[in-house]
C-alpha positions as CSV (number, residue, x, y, z in Angstrom):
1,X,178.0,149.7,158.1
2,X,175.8,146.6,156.4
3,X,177.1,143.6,155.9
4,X,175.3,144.7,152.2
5,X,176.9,148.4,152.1
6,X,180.3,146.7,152.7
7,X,180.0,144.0,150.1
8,X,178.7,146.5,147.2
9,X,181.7,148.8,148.3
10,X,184.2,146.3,147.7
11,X,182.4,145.3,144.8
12,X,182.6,148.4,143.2
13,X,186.7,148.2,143.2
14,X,186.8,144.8,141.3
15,X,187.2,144.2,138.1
16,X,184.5,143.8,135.7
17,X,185.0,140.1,135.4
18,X,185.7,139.4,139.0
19,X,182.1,140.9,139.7
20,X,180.9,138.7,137.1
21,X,182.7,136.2,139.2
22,X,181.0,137.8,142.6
23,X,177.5,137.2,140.9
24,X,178.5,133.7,139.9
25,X,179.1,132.9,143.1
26,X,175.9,134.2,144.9
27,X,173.9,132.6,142.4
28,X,176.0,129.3,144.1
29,X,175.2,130.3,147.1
30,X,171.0,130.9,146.8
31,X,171.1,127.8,144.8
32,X,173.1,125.6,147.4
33,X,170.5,127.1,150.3
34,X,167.6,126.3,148.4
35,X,165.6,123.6,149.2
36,X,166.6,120.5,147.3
37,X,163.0,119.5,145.0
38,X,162.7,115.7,146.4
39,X,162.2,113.5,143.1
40,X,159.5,110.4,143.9
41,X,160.3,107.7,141.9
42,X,161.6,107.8,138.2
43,X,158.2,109.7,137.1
44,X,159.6,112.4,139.1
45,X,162.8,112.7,137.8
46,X,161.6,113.5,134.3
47,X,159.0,116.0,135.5
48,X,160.5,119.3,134.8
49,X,161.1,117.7,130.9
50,X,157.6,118.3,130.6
51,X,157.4,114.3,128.8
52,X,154.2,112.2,129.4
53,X,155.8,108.9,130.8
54,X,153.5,106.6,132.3
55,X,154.2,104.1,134.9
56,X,153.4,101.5,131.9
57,X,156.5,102.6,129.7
58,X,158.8,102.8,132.4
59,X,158.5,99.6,133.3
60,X,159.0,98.4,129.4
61,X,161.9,100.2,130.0
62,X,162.8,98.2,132.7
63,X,162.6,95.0,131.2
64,X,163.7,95.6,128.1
65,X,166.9,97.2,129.9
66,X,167.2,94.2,132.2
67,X,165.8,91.0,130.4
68,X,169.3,90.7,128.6
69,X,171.2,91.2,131.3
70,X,168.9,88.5,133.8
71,X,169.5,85.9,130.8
72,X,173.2,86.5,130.4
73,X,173.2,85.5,134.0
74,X,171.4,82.5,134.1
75,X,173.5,80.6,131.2
């Protein structure tokens, strides 16, 4: 017998919520063996937002982010 024909046996004599708990946890499992998407660099990171940020606003973001803290420092 499968590996498959053994599992959907035993599936069949769970619960209706412990399948839902079986499927849960195979959806873990494809996910976790998945390739991990590298992000490069903060453009990246945003990508799947679908949001136009150019390299121009993110460094505004930048400074204005770390201007206060870099003059906070130096008094």
């Amino acid at each position: 017998m499968s590996y498959e024909q053994v599992i959907l046996e035993r599936l069949r004599t769970l619960p209706r919520d412990k399948q839902r708990e079986v499927l849960d946890f195979v959806d873990f499992l494809a996910h976790k063996s998945s390739p991990n998407k590298q992000y490069k660099g903060m453009q990246g990171l945003w990508e799947k937002f679908n949001l136009d940020i150019s390299e121009a606003d993110i460094e505004d973001l930048r400074k204005e982010v770390w201007e206060p803290v870099l003059q906070k420092g130096q008094k």
